[in-house]
C-alpha positions as CSV (number, residue, x, y, z in Angstrom):
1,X,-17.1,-17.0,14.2
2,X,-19.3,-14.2,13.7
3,X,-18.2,-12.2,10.3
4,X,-18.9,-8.5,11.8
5,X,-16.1,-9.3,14.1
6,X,-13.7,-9.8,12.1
7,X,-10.9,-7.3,12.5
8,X,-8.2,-8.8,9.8
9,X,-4.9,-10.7,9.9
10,X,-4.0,-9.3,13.3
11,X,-4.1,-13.4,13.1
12,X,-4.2,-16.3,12.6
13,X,-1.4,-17.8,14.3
14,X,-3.9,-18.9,17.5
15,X,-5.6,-20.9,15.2
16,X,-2.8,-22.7,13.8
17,X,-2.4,-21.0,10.3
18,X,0.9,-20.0,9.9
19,X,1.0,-19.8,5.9
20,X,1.3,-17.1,3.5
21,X,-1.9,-16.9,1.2
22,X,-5.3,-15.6,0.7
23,X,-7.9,-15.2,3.7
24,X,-11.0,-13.7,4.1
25,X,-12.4,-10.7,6.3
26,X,-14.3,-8.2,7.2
27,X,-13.7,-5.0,9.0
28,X,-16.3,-3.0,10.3
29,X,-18.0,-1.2,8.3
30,X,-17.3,-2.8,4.9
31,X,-20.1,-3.9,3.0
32,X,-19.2,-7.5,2.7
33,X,-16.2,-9.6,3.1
34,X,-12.9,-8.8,1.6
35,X,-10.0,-11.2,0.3
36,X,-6.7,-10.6,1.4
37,X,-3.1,-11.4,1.1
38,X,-1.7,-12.2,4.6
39,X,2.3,-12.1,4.8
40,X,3.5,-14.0,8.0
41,X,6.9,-13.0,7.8
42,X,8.1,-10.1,9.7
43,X,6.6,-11.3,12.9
44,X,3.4,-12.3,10.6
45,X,-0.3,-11.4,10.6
46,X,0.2,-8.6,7.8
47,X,-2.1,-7.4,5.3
48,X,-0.4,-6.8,2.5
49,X,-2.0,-3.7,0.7
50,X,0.2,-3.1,-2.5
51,X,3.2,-5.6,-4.3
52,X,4.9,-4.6,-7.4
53,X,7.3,-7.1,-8.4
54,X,7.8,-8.1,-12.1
55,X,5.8,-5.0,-14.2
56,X,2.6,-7.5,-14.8
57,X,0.0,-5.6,-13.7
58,X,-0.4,-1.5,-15.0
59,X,-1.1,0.8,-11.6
60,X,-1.9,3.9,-14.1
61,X,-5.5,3.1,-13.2
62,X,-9.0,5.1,-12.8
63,X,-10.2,6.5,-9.3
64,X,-12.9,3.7,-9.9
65,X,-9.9,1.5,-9.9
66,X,-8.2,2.4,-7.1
67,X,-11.3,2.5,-5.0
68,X,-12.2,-0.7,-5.3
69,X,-8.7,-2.9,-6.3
70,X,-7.3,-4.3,-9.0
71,X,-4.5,-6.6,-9.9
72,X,-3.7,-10.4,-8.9
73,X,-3.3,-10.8,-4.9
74,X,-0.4,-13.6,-5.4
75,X,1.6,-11.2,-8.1
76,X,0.8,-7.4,-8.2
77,X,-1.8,-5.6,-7.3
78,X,-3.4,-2.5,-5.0
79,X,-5.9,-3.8,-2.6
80,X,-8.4,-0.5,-2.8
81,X,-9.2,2.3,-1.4
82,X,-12.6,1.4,0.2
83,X,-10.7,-1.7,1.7
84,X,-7.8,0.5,3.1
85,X,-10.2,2.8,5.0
86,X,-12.2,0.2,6.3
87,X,-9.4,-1.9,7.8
88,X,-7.3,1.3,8.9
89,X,-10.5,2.8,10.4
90,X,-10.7,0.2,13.4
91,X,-8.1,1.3,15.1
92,X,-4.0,2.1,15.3
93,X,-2.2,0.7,12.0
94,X,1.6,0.5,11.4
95,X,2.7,0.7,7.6
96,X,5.5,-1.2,6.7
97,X,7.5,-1.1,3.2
98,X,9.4,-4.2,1.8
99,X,11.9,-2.3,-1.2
100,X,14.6,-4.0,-3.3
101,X,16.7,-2.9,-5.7
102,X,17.7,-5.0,-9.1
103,X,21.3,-5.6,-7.4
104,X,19.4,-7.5,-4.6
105,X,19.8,-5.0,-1.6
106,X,16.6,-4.5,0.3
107,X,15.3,-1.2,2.7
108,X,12.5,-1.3,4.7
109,X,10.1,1.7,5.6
110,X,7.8,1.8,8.6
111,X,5.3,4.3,10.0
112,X,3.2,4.2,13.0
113,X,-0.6,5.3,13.1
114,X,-1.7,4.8,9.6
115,X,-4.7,5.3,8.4
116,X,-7.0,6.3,4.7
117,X,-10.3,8.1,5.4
118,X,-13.2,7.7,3.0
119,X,-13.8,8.6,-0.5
120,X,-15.4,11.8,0.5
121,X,-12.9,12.9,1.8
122,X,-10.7,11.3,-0.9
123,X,-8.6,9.2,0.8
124,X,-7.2,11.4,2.7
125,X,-3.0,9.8,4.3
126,X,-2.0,10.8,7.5
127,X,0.4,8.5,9.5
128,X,2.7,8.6,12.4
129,X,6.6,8.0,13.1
130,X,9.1,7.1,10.9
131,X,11.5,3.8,11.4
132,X,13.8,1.8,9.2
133,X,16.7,1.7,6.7
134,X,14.9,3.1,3.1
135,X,15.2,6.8,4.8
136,X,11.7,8.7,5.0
137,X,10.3,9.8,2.0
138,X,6.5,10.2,3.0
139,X,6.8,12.8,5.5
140,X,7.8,15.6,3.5
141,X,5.4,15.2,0.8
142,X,2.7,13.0,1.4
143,X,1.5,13.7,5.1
144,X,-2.1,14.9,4.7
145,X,-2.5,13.9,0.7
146,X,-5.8,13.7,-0.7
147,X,-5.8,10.5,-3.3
148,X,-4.9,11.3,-7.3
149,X,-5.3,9.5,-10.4
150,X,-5.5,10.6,-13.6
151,X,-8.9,11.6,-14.1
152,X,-9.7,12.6,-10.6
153,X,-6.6,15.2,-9.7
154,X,-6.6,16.3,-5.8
155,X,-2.6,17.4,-5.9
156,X,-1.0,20.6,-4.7
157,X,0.3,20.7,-8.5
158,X,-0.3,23.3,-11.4
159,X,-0.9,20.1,-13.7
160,X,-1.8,16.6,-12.8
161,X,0.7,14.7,-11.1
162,X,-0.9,11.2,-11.6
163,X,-1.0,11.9,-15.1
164,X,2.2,13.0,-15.8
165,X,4.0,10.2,-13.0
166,X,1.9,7.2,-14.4
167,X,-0.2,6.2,-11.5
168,X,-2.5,6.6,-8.5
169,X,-1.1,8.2,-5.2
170,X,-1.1,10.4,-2.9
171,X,0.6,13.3,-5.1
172,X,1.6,16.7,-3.5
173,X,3.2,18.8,-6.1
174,X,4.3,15.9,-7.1
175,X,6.3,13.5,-4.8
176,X,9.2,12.2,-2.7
177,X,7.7,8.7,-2.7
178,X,5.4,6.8,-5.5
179,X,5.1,3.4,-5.1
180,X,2.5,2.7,-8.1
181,X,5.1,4.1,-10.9
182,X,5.7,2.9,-14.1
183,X,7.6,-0.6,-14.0
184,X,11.1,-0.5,-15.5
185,X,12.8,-3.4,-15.7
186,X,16.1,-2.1,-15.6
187,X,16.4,0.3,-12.3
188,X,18.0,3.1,-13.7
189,X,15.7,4.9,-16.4
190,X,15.2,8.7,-18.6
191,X,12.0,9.4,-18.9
192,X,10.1,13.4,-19.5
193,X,9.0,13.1,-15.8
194,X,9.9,11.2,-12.7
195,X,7.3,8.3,-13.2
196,X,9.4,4.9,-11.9
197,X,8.5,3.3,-8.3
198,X,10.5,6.0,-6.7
199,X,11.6,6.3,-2.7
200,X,13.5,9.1,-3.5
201,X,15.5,8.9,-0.3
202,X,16.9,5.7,-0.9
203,X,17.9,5.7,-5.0
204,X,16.8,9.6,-6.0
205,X,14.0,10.2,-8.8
206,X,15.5,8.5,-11.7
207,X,15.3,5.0,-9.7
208,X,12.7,2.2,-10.5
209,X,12.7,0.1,-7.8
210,X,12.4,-4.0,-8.6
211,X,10.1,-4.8,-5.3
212,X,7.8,-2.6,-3.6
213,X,5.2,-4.3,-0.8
214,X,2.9,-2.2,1.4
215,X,1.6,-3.8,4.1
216,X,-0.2,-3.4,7.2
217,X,-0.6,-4.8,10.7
218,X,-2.5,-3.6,13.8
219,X,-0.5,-2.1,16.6
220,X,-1.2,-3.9,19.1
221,X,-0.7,-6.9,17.1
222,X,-2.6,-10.0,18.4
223,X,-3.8,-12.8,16.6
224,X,-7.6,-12.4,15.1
225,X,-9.3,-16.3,15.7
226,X,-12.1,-15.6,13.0
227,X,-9.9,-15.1,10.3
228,X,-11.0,-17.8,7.7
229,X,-8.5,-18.9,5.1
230,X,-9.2,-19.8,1.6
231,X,-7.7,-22.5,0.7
């Protein structure tokens, strides 16, 4: 197919591939291709964005970082900034948030119309409706966020939330949600500052969640026959 019209795992099933794993595309307006992890569960032909799982990877990264990803894209890892505005800038995205706990319970999040704008305008969060069983902890906080990390601070805060909380996000003053945390291994943790994977509205501040995975799938999800996978 032709590469510029790629849109992204909004899939792959019309072609026959039905397997979790790495494929390649390319949104408009990206410079060049990008590798991504495509879940097919949930209905399938999702791009997952973010997956903390096992504390591998550090997320208290640089805005050079975050821009363009970092981390393994079969473990953990934060697929970049550039790459979430060019895929959420084609059209209406849904967000949807895999969370367990370390007792095995799982919540999921889920919001409609999500979409990053560019670096300029520092990847800048708006989304849409809330659905799901984790309890919304984006609204109240994060609508609106410009990006943070810790040497690039664009929070509502007197300090530097990324700095203090351990990671890149889209800090207010500081947050209700913040899925790139510091890993604890145990759930419950003390710590100076709230700096787990937090979604405050389903296990408070002083929470780190075991499994966090961001993904994202077009609305008006319908399978994408150029998508090319790599294996």
């Amino acid at each position: 197919g032709n590469p510029a019209r790629t849109p992204g795992p909004g899939l792959i099933f019309s072609s026959g591939f039905k397997l979790d794993g790495l494929y390649r595309i390319q949104p408009k307006g990206s410079p060049g291709p990008i590798t991504v992890f495509c879940e097919m569960t949930d209905g399938g032909g999702w791009t997952v964005l973010q997956r903390r799982i096992n504390g591998t990877e550090t997320f208290n990264r640089s805005w050079a970082e975050y821009k363009k990803g970092f981390g393994d894209m079969v473990e953990e890892f934060w697929l970049g900034n550039d790459n979430l505005h060019y895929i959420t800038a084609q059209g209406n995205y849904s967000l949807r948030i895999n969370l367990e706990d370390f007792d095995g319970h799982q919540r999921v999040a889920e919001y409609t119309s999500f979409k990053v704008a560019d670096e300029k305008e520092l990847y800048q969060l708006s989304f849409g409706v809330y659905a799901g069983t984790a309890g919304d902890a984006l609204s109240g906080s994060h609508q609106g966020m410009r990006f943070s990390t810790y040497d690039q601070d664009n929070d509502n805060y007197k300090g530097n939330c990324a700095q203090e909380d351990k990671g890149g996000w889209w800090f207010n003053k500081c947050h209700s949600a913040h899925l790139n945390g510091l890993y604890y291994p145990s759930g419950y943790y003390s710590a100076a500052t709230d700096d787990g994977v937090v979604w405050f509205t389903w296990k408070g501040w002083w929470y780190s969640l075991k499994t966090s995975i961001m993904k994202l799938r077009p609305t008006d999800f319908n399978h994408d026959p150029n998508a090319v996978p790599l294996s």
